[in-house]
N, C-alpha and C positions, 0 to 999 in steps of 0.2 A: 277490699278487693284490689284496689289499685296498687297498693306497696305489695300487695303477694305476688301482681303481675310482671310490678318492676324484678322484685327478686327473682322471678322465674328467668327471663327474658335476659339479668346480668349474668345469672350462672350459664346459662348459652352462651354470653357474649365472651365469659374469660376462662370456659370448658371446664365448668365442674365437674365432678363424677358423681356417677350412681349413689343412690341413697332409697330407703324405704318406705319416705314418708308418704301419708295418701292424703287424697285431696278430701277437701270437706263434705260430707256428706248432703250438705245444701246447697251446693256449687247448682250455678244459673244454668237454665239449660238454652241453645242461641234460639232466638226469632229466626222464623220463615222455614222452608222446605227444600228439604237435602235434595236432591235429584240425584238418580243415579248417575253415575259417568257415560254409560252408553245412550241416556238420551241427546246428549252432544255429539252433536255429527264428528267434530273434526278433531284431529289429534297435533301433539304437540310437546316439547320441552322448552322449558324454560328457566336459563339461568338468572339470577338477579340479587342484587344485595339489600337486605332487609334491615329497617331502621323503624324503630318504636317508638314514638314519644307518648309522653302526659305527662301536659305540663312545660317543666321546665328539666325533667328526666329525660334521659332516652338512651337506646341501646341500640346494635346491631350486630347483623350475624347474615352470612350467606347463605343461599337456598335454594334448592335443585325442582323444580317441579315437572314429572313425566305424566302426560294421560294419554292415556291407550285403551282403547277399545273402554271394555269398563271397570276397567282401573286408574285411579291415579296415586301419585306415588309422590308425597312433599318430605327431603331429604335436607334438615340444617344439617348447620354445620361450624364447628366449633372452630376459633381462632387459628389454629392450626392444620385444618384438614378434616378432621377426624370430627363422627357422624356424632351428634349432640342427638337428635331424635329422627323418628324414621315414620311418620303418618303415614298409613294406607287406606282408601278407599276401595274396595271390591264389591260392586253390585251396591245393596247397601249395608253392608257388613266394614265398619270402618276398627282400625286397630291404632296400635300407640306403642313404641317403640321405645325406650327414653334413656338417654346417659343422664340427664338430668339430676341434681341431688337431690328433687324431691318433684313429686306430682304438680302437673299443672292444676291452678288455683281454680281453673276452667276446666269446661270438656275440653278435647281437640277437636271436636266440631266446630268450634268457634273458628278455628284456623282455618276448617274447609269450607265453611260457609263465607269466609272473606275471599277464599280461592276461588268459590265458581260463583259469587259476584264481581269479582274484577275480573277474571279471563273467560267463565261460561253463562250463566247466566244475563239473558236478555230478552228485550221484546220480539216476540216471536215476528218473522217478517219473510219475504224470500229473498234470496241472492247475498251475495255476500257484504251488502251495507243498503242505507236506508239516504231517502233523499234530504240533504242539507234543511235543518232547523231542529226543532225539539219535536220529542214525539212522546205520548204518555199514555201507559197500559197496566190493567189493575192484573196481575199473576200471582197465584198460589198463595192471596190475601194480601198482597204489599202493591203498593203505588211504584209503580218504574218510570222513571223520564230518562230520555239520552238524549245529547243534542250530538249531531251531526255539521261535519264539514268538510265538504274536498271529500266524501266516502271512504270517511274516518270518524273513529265513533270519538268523541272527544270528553265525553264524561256521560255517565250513569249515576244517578241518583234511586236508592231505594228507602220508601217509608211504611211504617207501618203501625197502624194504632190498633191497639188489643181491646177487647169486650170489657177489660177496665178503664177502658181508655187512657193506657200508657201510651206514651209517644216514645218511637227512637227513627233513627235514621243512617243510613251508610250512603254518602259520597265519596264515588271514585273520579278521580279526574285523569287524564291521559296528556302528558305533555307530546307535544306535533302528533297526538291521535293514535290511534289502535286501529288496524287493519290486519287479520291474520290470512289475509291473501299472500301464495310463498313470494320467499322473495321480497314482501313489505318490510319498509322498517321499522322498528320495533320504539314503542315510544320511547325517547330520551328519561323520562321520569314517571311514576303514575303515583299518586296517593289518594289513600282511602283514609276516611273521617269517619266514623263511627258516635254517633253522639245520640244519649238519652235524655230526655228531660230530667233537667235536676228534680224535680217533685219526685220524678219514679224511679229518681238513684238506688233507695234502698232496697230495690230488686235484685242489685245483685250484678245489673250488665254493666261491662266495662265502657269504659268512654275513653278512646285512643285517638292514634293515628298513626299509620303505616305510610313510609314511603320506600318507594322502588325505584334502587337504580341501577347501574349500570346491567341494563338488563339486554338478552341474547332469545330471540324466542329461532327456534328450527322446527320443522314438522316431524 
């Protein structure tokens, strides 16, 4: 699973083309629960530059994120401009676009499930932040912690153990903090960690890390 992710993720990076191959018919399916897009209040684009590792590999490639109403719309983009894949979320009707020269090794769920844990998914609360410290809340079977500061979310942590008791985890962290109050600036860097117990590797889920930078959020 990991060299098919690398290879996916270099053909984005140096703009392969199109090809017919399909993915495995055993490909993982992600932890946790898609929400629709219109259960989030607030809308939003966001430009940002995507970088992969595992390991001592890694790749990157730029990426357009629009969500509106209940759609969202994740747009890479290859070396040169030009659209390498096109994710869309509608309700919960999600689709897959691909210049790529061959199927992802994965769903593309796994992309939007990393997307609306780092920009939507959170501990339900009211007003637009939460008062400085950690705070932890069990949602749609996963453990959630955020630690707050200055009414700035500063990292989110999600866990969750399955009824075989596998273990995985996703940590995002926010450098100078995430506020999507307008006008807020936009964190300098964010990365997410994704990591499973080696015991319950051979499930299939990938164990990464994404980082995000020079990133542009507008409403």
């Amino acid at each position: 699973m990991r060299r098919a992710i690398l290879i996916a993720f270099t053909c984005l990076a140096i703009g392969c083309g199109p090809s017919a191959q399909t993915r495995p018919t055993e490909a993982p399916r992600p932890m946790g629960t898609l929400h629709t897009p219109a259960e989030y209040a607030f809308d939003f684009t966001i430009d940002q530059q995507v970088s992969v590792e595992y390991g001592t590999e890694s790749q990157s490639f730029r990426a357009v994120v629009e969500k509106r109403g209940d759609r969202i719309v994740m747009i890479g983009l290859g070396p040169h401009g030009g659209r390498a894949f096109v994710l869309t979320q509608e309700g919960s009707v999600v689709s897959f676009e691909s210049q790529l020269p061959r199927e992802l090794p994965f769903p593309p769920e796994f992309m939007l499930m990393d997307l609306h844990r780092t920009w939507l998914k959170a501990i339900p609360h009211e007003g637009p932040s939460m008062p400085d410290g950690e705070h932890e809340a069990f949602v749609d079977g996963e453990t959630i912690r955020e630690t707050w500061l200055g009414a700035r979310l500063q990292s989110r942590h999600f866990s969750i153990t399955t009824s075989n008791q596998a273990w995985w985890s996703v940590r995002v962290t926010y450098q100078g903090g995430l506020d999507f109050t307008p006008g807020a600036a936009a964190p300098s860097r964010v990365v997410l960690e994704s990591v499973m117990r080696e015991a319950d590797a051979h499930a299939g889920h990938p164990t990464y890390r994404l980082a995000l930078e020079g990133i542009s959020i507008t409403p």
